[in-house]
C-alpha positions as CSV (number, residue, x, y, z in Angstrom):
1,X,136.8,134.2,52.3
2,X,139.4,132.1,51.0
3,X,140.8,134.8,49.2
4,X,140.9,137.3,52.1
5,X,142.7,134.8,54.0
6,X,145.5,134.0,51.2
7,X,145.9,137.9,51.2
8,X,146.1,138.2,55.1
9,X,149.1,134.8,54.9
10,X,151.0,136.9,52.3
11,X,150.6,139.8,54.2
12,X,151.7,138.1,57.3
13,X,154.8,136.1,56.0
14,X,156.2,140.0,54.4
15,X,156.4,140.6,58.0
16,X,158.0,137.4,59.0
17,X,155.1,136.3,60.6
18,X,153.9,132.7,60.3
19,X,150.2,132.4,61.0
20,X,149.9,128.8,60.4
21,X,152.0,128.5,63.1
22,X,150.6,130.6,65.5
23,X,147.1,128.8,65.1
24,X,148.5,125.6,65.8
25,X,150.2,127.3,68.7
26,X,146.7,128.7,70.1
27,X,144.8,125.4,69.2
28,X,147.6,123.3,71.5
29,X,147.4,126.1,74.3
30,X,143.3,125.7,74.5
31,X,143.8,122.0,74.2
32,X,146.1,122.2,77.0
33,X,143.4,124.5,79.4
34,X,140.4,122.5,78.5
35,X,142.0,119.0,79.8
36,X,143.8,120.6,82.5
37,X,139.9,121.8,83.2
38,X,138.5,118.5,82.5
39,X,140.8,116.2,85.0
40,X,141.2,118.8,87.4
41,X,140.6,116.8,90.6
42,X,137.3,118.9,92.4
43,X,138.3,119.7,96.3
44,X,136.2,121.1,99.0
45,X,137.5,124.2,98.5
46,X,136.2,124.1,95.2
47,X,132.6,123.3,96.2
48,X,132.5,125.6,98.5
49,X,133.8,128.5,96.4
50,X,130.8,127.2,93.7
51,X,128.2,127.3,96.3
52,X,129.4,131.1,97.5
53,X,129.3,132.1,94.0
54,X,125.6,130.5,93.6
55,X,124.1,132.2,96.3
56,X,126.2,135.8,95.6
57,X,126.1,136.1,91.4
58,X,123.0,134.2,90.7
59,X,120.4,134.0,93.8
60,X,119.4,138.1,93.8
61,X,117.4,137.6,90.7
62,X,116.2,134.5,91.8
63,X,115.0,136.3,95.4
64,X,113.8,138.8,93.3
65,X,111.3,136.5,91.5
66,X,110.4,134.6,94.5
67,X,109.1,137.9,96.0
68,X,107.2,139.4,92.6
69,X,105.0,135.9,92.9
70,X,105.2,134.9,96.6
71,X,103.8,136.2,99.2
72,X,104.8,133.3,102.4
73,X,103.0,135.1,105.3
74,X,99.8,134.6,103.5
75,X,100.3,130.7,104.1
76,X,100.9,130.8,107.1
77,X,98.1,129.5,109.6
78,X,97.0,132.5,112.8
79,X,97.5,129.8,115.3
80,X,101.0,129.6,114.2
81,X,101.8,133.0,114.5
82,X,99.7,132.9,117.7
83,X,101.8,129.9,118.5
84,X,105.2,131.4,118.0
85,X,104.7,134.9,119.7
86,X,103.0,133.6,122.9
87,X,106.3,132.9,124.9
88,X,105.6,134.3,128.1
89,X,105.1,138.0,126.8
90,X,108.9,138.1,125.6
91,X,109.9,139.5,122.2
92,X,110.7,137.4,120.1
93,X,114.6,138.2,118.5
94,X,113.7,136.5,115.3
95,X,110.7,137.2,112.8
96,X,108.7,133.8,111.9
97,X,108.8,133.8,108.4
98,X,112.7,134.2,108.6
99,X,113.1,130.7,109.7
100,X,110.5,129.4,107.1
101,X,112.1,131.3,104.6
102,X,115.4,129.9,105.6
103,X,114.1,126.6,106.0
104,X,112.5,126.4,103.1
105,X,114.7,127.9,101.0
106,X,117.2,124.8,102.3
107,X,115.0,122.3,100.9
108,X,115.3,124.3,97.3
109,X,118.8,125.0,97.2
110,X,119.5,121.3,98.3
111,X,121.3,122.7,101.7
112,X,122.4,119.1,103.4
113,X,122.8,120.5,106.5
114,X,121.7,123.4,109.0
115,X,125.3,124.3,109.5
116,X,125.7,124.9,106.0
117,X,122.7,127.1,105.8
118,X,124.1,129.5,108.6
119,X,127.0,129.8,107.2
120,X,125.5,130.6,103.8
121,X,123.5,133.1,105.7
122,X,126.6,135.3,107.2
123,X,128.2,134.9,103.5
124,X,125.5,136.1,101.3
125,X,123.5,139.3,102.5
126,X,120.7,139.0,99.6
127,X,120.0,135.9,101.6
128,X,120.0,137.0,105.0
129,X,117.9,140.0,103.8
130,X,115.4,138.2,101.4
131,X,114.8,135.5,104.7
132,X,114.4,139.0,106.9
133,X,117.2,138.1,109.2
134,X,119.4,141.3,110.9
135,X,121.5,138.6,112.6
136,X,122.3,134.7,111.8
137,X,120.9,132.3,114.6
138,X,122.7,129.7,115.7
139,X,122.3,126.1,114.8
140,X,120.2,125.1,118.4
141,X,117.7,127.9,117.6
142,X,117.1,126.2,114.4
143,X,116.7,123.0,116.2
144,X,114.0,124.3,119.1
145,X,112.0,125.8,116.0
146,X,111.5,123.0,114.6
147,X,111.0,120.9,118.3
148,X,108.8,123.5,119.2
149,X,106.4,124.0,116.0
150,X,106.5,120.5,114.0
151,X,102.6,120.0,114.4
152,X,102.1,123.9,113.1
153,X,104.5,123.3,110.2
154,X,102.6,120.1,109.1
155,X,99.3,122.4,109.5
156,X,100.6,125.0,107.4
157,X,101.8,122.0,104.5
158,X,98.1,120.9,104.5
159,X,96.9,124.2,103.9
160,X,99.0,124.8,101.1
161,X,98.3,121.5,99.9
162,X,94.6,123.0,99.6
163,X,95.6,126.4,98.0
164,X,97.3,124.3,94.9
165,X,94.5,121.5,94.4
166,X,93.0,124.2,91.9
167,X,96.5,124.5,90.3
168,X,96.7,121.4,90.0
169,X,93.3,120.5,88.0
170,X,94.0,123.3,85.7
171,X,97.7,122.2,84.7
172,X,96.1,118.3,84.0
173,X,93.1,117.6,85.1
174,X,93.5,113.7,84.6
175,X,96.9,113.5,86.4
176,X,95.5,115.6,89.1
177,X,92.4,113.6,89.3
178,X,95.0,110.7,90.3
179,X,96.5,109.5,93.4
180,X,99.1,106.8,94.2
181,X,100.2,106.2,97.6
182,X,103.9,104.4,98.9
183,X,105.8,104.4,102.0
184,X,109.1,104.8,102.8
185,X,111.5,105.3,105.9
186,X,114.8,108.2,107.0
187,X,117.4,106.2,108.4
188,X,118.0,107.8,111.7
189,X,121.7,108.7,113.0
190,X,121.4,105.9,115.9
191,X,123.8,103.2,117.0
192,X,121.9,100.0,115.3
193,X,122.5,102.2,112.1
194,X,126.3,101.1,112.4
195,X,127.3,98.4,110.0
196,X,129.7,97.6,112.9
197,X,127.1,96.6,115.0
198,X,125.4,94.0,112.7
199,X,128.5,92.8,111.5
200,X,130.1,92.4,115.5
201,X,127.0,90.2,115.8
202,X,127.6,87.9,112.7
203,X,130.9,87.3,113.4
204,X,129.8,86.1,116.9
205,X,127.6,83.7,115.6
206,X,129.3,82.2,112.5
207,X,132.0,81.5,115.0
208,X,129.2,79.7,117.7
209,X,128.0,77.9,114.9
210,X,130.6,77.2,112.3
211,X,129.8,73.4,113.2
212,X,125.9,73.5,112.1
213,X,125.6,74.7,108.9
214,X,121.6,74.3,109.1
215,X,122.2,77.7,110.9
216,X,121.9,80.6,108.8
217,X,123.7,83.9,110.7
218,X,122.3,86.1,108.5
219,X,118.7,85.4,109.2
220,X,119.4,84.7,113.0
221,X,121.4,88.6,113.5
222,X,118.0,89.9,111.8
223,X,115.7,88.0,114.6
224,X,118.4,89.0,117.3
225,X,118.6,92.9,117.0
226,X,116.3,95.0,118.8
227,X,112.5,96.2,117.1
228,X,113.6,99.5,117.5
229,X,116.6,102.0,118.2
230,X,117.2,102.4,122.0
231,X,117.6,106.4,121.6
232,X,114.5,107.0,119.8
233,X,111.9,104.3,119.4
234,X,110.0,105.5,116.4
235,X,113.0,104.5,114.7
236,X,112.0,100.7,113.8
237,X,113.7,98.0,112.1
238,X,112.4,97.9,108.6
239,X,113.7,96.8,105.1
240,X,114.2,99.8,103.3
241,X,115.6,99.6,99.7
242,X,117.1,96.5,99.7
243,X,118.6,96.5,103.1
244,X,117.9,96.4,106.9
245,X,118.0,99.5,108.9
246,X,116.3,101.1,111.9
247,X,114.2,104.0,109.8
248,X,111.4,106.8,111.2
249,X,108.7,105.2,108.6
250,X,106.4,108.2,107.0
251,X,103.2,107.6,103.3
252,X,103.2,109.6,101.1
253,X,99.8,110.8,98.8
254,X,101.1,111.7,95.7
255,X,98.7,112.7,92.4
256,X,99.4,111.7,88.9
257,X,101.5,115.2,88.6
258,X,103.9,113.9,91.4
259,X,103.0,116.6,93.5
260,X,102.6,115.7,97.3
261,X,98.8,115.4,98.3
262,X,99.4,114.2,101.9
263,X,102.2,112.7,104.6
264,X,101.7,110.7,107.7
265,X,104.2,109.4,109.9
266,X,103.8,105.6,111.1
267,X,104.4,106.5,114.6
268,X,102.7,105.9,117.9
269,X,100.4,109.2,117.3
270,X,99.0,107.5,114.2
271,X,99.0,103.9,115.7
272,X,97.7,105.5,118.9
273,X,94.7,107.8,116.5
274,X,94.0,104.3,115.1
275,X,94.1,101.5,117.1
276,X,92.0,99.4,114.5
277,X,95.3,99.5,112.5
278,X,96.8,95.9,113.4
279,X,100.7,96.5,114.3
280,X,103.8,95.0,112.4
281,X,105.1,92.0,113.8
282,X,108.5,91.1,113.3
283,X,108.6,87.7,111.2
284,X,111.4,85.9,109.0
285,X,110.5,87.7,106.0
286,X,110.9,91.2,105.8
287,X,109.5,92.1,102.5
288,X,106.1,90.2,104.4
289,X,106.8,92.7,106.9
290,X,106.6,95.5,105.2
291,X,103.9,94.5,102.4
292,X,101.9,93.9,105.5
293,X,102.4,98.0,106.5
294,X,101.7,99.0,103.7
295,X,98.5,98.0,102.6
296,X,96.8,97.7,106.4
297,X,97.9,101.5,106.5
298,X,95.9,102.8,103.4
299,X,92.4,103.0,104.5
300,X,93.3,104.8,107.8
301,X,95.9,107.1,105.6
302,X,93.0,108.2,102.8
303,X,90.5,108.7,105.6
304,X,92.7,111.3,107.7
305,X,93.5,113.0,103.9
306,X,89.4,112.9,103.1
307,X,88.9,114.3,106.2
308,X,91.6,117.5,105.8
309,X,90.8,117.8,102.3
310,X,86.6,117.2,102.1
311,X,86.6,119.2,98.6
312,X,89.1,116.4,97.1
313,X,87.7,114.2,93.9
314,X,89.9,112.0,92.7
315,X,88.9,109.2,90.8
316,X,91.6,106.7,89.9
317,X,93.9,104.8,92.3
318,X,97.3,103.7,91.6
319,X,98.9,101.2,93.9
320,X,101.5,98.2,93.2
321,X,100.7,94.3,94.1
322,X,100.8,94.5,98.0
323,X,97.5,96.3,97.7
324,X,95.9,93.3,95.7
325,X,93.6,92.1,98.5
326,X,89.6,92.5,98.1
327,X,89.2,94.8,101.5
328,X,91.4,96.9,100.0
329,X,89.5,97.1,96.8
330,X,85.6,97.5,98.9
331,X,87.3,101.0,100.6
332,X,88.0,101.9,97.8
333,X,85.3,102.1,96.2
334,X,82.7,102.3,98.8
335,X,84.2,104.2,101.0
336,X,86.4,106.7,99.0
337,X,84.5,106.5,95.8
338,X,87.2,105.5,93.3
339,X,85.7,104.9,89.9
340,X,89.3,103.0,89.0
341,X,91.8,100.8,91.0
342,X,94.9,100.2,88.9
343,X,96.5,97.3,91.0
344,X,98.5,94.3,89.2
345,X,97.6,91.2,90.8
346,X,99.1,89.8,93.4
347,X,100.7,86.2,92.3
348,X,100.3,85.3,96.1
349,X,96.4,85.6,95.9
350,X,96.4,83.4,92.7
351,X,95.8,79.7,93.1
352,X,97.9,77.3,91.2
353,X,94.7,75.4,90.4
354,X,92.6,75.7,87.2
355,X,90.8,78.4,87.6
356,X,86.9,78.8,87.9
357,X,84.3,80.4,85.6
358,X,81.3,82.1,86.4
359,X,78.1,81.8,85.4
360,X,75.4,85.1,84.8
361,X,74.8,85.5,88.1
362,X,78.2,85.3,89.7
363,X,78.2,82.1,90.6
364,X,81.7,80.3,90.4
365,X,81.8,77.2,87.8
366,X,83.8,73.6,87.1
367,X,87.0,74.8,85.6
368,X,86.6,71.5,83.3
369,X,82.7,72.1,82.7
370,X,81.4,75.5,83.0
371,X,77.6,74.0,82.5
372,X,78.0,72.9,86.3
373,X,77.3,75.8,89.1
374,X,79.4,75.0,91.8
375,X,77.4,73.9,95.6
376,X,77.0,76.4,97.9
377,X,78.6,75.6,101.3
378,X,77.2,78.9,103.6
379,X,78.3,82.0,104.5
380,X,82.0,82.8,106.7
381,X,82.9,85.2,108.7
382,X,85.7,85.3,110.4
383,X,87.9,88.1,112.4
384,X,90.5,89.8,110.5
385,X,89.4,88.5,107.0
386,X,86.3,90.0,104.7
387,X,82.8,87.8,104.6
388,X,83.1,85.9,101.7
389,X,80.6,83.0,100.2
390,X,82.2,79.4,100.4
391,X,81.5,76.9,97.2
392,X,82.1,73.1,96.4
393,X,82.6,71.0,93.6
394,X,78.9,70.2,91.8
395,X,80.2,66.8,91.9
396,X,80.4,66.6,96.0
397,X,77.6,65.0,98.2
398,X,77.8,65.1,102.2
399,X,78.5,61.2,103.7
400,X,78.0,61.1,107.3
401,X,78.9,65.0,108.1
402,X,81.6,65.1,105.4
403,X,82.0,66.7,101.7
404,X,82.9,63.7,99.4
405,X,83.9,64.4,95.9
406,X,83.0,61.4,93.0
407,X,84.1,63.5,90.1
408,X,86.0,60.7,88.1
409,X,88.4,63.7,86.8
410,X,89.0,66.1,89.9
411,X,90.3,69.5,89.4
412,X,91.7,69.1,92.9
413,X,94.0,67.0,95.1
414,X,91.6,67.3,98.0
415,X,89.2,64.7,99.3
416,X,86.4,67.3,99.6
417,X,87.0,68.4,96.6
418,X,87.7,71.8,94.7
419,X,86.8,74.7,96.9
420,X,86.7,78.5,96.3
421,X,85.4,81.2,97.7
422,X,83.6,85.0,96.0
423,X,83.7,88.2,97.6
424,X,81.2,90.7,97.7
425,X,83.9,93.2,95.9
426,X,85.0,90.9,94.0
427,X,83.7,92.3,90.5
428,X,85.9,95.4,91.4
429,X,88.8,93.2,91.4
430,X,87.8,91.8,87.9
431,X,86.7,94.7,86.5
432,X,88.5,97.8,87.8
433,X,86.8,100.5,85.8
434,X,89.4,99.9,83.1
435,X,90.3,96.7,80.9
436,X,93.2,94.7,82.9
437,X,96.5,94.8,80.8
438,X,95.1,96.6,78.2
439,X,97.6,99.1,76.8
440,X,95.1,102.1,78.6
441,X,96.1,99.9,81.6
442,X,100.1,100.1,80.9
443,X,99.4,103.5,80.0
444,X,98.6,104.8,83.3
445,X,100.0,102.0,85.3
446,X,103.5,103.8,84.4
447,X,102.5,106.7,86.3
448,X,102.6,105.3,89.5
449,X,106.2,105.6,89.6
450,X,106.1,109.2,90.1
451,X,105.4,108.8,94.1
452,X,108.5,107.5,94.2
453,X,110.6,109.9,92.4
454,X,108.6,112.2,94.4
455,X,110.1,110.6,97.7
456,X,113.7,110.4,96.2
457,X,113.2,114.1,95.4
458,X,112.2,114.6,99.0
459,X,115.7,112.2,100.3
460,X,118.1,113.4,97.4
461,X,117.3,116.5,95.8
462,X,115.7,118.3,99.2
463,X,118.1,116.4,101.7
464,X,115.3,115.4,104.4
465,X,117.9,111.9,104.2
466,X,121.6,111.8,105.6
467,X,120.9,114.2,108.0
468,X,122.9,113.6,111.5
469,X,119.7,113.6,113.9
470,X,118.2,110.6,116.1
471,X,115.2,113.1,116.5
472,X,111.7,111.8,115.3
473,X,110.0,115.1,116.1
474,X,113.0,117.2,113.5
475,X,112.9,114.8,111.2
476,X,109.1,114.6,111.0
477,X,109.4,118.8,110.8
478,X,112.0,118.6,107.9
479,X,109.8,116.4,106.2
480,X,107.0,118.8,106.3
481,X,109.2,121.6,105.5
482,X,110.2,119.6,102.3
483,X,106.3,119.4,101.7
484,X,105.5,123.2,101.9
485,X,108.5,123.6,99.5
486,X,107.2,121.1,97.2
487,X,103.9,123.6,97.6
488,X,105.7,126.5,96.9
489,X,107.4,125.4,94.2
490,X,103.7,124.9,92.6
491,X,102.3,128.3,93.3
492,X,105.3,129.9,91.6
493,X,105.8,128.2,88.7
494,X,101.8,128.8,87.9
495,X,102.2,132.7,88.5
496,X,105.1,132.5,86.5
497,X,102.9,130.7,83.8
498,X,105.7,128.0,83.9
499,X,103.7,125.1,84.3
500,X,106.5,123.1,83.4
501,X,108.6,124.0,86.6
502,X,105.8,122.5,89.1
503,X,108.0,120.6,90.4
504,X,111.2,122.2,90.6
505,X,112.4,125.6,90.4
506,X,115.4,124.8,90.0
507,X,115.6,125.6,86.1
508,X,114.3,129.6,87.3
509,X,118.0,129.7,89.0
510,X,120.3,128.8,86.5
């Protein structure tokens, strides 16, 4: 090679040519492009000509595949259909499954906006025809759709949800036999949303009370602003990743695949379909607040999924410290028939106090001696609180009506002594099904996780968040809409044999 090139120089420099030179020269001029291409400062016009080119050069082979392994109309519920054509005998200018197909391909393509999707629609005709579309509807059709058919969109997400169970167990049958659960909240476009309305209020009252610095304006704008957005009252004041807003609060059932086994709006249809749910009062702590919705919302939340989804196993539950309460762990198990209940303890629930022992029968011990059973003290029951068995120090005796402790080195500050208390599901706390901090536990403790990249995948990736609407009913129906996606997404990729791709198809485009 070297030699070739020595003869090419020679060849080259007879002619007068310097190729040395005119390397350097090319090398500078690509230098030059790629850094002008590097810094190059990205304008709208940019993103919008990469979007056009997206949906023009590289979607058609992408629709293409969609409709060799997807088939939407046989998803989609009769009483939808039923639903959608019954408007007073007139024909209907638009097919169903072109909005879904629109809609859903949104949620895919990470469309932020329905006025981006129509426009999409009059630029790229493989679009309009794959969604079935002779002409573009305008933005307020695509509104009324969803006003009109939110409860038959969730329908049709729960029936897909049981179409890919099966997928599921045969990608990972362990992950699939999983199920975490979280909750989370969509910020609606309201006025209490405004930083300029918080911070108008905190300026009044660091100037009221400039002269009492006991008074903390923070804390006292937090009690002051209103339980709920005036324009739409589903929209509640929550703490929602690190920071106050009024949000449209939604659960999500996630397995141990990440994909999405169930959703439920918090709203006054759920509190109304379960009254036994006790409703969040506003108090100074927020985190309180919402550990409080959370866990008080999981038993009513797994039995609406049971109930949709009879035909539904799983065996291991994975939930974070808020959960750590012993109702929570008798459901559970009695109830829902969990074999395993992953959930760290909850540093709240754990008494500063030695701790007791227990004998071979259950019975709680002195933490200094475990040769002494502890007294029994009788049974309580009392409203909003599990039965539990009350216990005494051994060393206690009753004086005139009253526990009196003579233990000469007391475990306990209190007069009466050292009390505790056992559960009947108490062992289930102890003894989840699986060795507590074991690295089996880590193991599959990590997993939980994926419910919330599922719901960041739902916010970011799909868009359902950021969206300009003070709407609970649209909101609630782009959330579903994100769901059948997620559904889709899983039926492909398995008749693709792309396992792998479960959860997004994005890959498939590219």
């Amino acid at each position: 090679m070297d030699e070739i090139a020595d003869h090419l120089r020679d060849e080259a420099a007879a002619d007068g040519v310097d190729i040395d030179k005119m390397v350097e020269e090319e090398a500078e001029k690509r230098r030059r492009k790629f850094m002008a291409v590097k810094y190059h400062q990205i304008s709208l016009k940019d993103i919008f000509s990469d979007c056009r080119d997206m949906f023009i050069d590289d979607t058609p082979s992408f629709f293409q595949l969609l409709e060799e392994h997807f088939d939407l109309s046989e998803f989609i519920p009769s009483v939808f259909y039923n639903a959608f054509y019954q408007h007073l005998g007139r024909k209907r200018d638009y097919p169903l499954t072109a909005f879904l197909s629109a809609l859903i391909l949104q949620k895919i393509f990470s469309i932020p906006t329905d006025s981006l999707l129509i426009l999409l629609l009059h630029i790229c005709k493989e679009l309009r025809d794959f969604c079935g579309f002779s002409k573009v509807p305008d933005a307020p059709l695509f509104t009324r759709f969803k006003l009109g058919f939110a409860d038959h969109i969730e329908l049709m997400f729960q029936q897909m949800v049981d179409y890919t169970e099966p997928i599921c167990q045969t990608v990972d049958a362990s992950l699939a036999s999983m199920l975490t659960f979280d909750t989370s909240g969509i910020e609606l476009y309201v006025t209490e949303n405004n930083p300029k309305t918080l911070n108008s209020l905190i300026r009044r009252l660091k100037t009221y009370y400039k002269d009492n610095p006991d008074v903390d304006p923070y804390k006292m704008a937090y009690g002051l602003m209103p339980s709920q957005a005036a324009s739409c009252p589903d929209a509640k004041q929550q703490y929602i990743n690190g920071h106050f807003c009024y949000a449209d609060k939604f659960a999500i059932l996630t397995n141990g695949l990440g994909i999405v086994r169930h959703i439920t709006f918090l709203d006054d249809d759920f509190k109304a379909a379960h009254p036994e749910v006790p409703v969040e009062k506003k108090s100074d702590s927020p985190d309180e607040d919402k550990s409080i919705g959370d866990s008080s919302s999981l038993k009513p939340i797994l039995s609406d999924f049971f109930s949709l989804h009879p035909g539904f196993h799983p065996d291991t539950f994975l939930g974070d410290s808020a959960f750590d309460t012993i109702d929570t762990y008798g459901f559970l198990k009695d109830e829902f028939h969990f074999s395993r209940a992953l959930i760290p303890y909850n540093p709240r629930n754990e008494s500063t106090l030695e701790k007791v022992g227990y004998n071979a029968y259950g019975y709680p011990t002195c933490p200094k001696d475990s040769t002494l059973d502890m007294k029994y003290a009788g049974h309580c029951h009392e409203k909003g609180r599990s039965d539990r068995d009350k216990w005494v120090c051994p060393k206690v005796h009753m004086v005139k009506g009253r526990w009196v402790c003579d233990c000469q080195d007391p475990c306990s500050t209190a007069k009466k002594g050292r009390t505790t208390y056992t559960y009947e599901n108490m062992d289930f706390r102890m003894f989840p099904g699986i060795q507590r901090d074991s690295d089996e536990w880590v193991s599959l403790y990590k997993i939980r996780t994926i419910v919330e990249r599922s719901i960041n995948h739902f916010k970011i990736n799909m868009c359902v968040a950021g969206r300009k609407t003070r709407n609970h009913v649209t909101t609630k129906a782009d959330v579903f809409l994100a769901g059948i996606a997620s559904q889709l997404t899983v039926i492909v990729a398995h008749r693709m044999s792309y396992p792998q791709y479960i959860r997004s198809l994005k890959p498939l485009i590219a």
